[in-house]
C-alpha positions as CSV (number, residue, x, y, z in Angstrom):
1,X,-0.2,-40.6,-78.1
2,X,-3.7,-40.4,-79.5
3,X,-3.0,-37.7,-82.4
4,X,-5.8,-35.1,-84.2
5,X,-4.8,-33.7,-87.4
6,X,-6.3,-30.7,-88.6
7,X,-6.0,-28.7,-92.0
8,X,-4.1,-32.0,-92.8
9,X,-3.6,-31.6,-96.7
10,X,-1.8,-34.9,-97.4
11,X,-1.1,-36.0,-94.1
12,X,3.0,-34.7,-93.1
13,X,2.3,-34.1,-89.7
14,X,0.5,-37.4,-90.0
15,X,3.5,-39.5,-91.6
16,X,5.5,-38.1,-89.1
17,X,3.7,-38.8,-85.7
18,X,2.5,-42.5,-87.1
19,X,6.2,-43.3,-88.1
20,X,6.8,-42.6,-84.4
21,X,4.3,-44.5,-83.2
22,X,1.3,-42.5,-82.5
23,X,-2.1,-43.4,-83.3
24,X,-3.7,-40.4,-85.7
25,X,-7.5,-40.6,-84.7
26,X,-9.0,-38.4,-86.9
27,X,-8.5,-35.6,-89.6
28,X,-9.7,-32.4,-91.2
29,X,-9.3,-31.2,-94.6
30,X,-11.3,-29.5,-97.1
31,X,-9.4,-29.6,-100.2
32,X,-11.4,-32.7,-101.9
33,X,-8.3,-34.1,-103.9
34,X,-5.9,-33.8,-100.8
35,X,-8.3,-35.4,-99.0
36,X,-8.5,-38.1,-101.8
37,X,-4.8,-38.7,-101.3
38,X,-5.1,-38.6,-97.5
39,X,-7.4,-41.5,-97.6
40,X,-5.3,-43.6,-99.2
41,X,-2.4,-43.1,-97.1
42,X,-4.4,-43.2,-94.2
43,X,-7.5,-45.4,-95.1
44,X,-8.3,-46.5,-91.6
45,X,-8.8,-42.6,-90.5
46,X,-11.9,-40.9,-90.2
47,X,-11.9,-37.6,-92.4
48,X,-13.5,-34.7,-91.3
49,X,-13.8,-32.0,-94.2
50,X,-14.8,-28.6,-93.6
51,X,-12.9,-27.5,-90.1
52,X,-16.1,-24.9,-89.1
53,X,-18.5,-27.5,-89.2
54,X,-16.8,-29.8,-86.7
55,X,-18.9,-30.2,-83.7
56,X,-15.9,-30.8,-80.9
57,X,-18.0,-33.3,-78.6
58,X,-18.2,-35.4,-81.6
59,X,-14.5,-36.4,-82.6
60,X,-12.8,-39.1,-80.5
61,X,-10.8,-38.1,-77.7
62,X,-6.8,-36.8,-78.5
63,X,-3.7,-36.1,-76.6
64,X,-2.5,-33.9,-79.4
65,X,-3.9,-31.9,-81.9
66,X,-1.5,-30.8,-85.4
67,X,-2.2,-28.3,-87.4
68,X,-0.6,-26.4,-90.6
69,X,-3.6,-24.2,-90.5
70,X,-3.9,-21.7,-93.7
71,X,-1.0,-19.4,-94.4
72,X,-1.8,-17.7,-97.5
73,X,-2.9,-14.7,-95.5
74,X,0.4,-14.1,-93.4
75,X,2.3,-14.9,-96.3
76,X,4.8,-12.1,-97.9
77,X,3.5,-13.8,-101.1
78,X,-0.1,-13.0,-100.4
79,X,-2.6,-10.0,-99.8
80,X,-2.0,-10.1,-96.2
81,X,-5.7,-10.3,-95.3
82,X,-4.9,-11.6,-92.1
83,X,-8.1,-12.4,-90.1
84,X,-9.7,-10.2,-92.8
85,X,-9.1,-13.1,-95.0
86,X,-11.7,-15.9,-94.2
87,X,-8.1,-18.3,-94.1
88,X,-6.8,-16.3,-91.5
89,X,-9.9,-17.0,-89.2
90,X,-8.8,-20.6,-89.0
91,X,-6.8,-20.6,-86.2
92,X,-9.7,-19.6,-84.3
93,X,-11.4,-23.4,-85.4
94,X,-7.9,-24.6,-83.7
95,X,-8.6,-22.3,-80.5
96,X,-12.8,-23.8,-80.7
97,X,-11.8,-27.0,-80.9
98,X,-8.6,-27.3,-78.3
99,X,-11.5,-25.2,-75.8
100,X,-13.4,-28.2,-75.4
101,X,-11.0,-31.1,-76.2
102,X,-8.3,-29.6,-73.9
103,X,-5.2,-32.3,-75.6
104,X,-2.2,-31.8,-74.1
105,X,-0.3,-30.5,-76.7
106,X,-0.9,-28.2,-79.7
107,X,2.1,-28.7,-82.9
108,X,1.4,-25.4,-85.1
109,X,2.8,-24.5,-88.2
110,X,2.7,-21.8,-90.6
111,X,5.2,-18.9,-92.9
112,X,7.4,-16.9,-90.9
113,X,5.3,-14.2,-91.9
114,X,3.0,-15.2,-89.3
115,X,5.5,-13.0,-86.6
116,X,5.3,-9.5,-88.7
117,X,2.0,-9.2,-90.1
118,X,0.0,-6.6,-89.2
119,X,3.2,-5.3,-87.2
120,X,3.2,-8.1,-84.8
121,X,-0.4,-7.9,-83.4
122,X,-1.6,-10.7,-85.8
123,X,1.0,-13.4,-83.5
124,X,0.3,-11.2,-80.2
125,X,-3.5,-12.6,-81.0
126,X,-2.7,-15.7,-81.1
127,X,-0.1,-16.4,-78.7
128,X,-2.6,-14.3,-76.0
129,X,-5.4,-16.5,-77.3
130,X,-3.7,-19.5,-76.5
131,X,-2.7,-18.2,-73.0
132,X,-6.3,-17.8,-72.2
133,X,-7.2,-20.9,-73.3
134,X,-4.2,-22.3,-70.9
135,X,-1.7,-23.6,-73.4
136,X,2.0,-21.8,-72.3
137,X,3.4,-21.8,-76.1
138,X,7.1,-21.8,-77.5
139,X,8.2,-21.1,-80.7
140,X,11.1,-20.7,-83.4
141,X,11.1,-20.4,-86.9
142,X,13.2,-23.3,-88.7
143,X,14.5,-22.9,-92.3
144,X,14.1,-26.5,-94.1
145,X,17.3,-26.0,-95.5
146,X,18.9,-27.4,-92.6
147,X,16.8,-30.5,-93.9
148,X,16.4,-30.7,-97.1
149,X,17.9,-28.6,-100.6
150,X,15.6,-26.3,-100.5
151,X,15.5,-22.8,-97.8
152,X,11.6,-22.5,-97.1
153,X,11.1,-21.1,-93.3
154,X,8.0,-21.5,-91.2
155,X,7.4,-20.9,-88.0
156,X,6.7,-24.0,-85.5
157,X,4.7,-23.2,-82.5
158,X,4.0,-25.6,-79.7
159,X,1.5,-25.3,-76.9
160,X,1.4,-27.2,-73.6
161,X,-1.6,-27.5,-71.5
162,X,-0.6,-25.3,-68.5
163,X,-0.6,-27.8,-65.2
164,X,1.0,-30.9,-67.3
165,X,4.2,-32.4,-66.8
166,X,6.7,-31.0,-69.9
167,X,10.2,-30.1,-70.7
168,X,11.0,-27.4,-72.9
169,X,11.4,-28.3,-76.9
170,X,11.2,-24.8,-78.8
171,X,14.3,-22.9,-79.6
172,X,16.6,-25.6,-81.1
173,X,19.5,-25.0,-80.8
174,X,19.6,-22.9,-77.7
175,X,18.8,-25.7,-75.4
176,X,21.0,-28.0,-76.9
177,X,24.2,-25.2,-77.2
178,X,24.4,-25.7,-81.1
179,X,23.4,-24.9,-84.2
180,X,20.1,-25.1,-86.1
181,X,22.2,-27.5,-88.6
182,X,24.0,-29.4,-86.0
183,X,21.1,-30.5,-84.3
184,X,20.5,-32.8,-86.5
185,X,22.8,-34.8,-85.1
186,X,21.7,-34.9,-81.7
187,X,19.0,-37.7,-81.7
188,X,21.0,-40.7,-81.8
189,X,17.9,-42.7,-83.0
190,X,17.8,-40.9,-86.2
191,X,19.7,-42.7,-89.5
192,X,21.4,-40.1,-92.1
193,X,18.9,-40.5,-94.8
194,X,15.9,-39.0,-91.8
195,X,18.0,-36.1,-91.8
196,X,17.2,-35.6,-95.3
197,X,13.4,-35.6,-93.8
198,X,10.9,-32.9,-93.9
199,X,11.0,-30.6,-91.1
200,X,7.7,-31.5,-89.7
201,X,9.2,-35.2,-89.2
202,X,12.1,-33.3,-87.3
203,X,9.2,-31.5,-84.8
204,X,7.7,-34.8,-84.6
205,X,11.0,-36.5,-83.1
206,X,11.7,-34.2,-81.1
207,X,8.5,-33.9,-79.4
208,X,8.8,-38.0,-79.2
209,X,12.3,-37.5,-77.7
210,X,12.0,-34.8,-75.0
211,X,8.1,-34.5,-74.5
């Protein structure tokens, strides 16, 4: 697949999806010495910097669009601004974009917090957003712990372009009858030491496995 990364920081969604074969086609990020480092892991990719300025009918065509967009505004460790918080308006650049670019799939990612702020209403947005854009969305938050020695949850949310052929990805574990941790063991094309992986290169599998 043809792959658009967007807030991409240093490029783990991008790692992930090229290590499984996809073709990233173009990025976004606005932090200049991420996107330093993003350029030289990914020197062949055009880089896109400030995500509001991106005119859609511009960037190269895309089955699928990533995005960690900004968290510091759901997070328990921030202010909570929300979509107060000019961060928190950033999903709406994902909704802009996706409007007119329609790709197939949408791989989200944020903190957990994403599910409580503002007493739910915050996620009802955006979940509602992305039905009326036609994208039918799952979701589960993962705890990297399962992954790697540290427990850091976020939330993973994937939208399909209603009308597509798909099979259902999001919750692990209850599709599969086992555990968060046990899943790890369930792509057989996966060595031990990718287990130790980060758990955007888990998503990234599995979207290659069952998508």
């Amino acid at each position: 697949m043809k792959c658009f990364s967007l807030f991409s920081g240093i490029g783990g969604f991008d790692l992930a999806l090229t290590r499984q074969g996809h073709e990233i086609v173009g990025a976004c990020e606005i932090d200049r010495n991420a996107r330093q480092i993003y350029e030289r892991h990914f020197p062949t990719v055009k880089v896109w910097g400030d995500a509001t300025k991106i005119n859609p009918a511009e960037l190269p065509d895309f089955d699928l669009l990533c995005a960690g967009f900004p968290c510091q505004s759901f997070s328990i460790a921030g202010k909570g601004g929300g979509f107060d918080d000019a961060r928190g308006t950033m999903f709406f650049e994902i909704a802009r974009i996706s409007k007119e670019k329609r790709p197939k799939i949408l791989l989200l990612e944020n903190v957990a917090g994403l599910l409580t702020h503002d007493k739910g209403e915050t996620f009802r947005t955006i979940i509602s957003t992305l039905d009326e854009l036609g994208y039918d969305a799952e979701w589960q938050v993962l705890d990297s712990r399962h992954f790697v020695p540290q427990a850091r949850k976020r939330i993973f949310i994937i939208g399909h372009l209603r009308g597509q052929p798909r099979k259902q990805i999001l919750p692990i574990g209850e599709i599969y009858g086992v555990s968060e941790k046990e899943f790890a063991t369930y792509i057989p094309s996966l060595t031990a030491s990718d287990y130790k992986g980060p758990s955007k290169q888990r998503i990234a599998n599995i979207i290659v496995e069952e998508g």
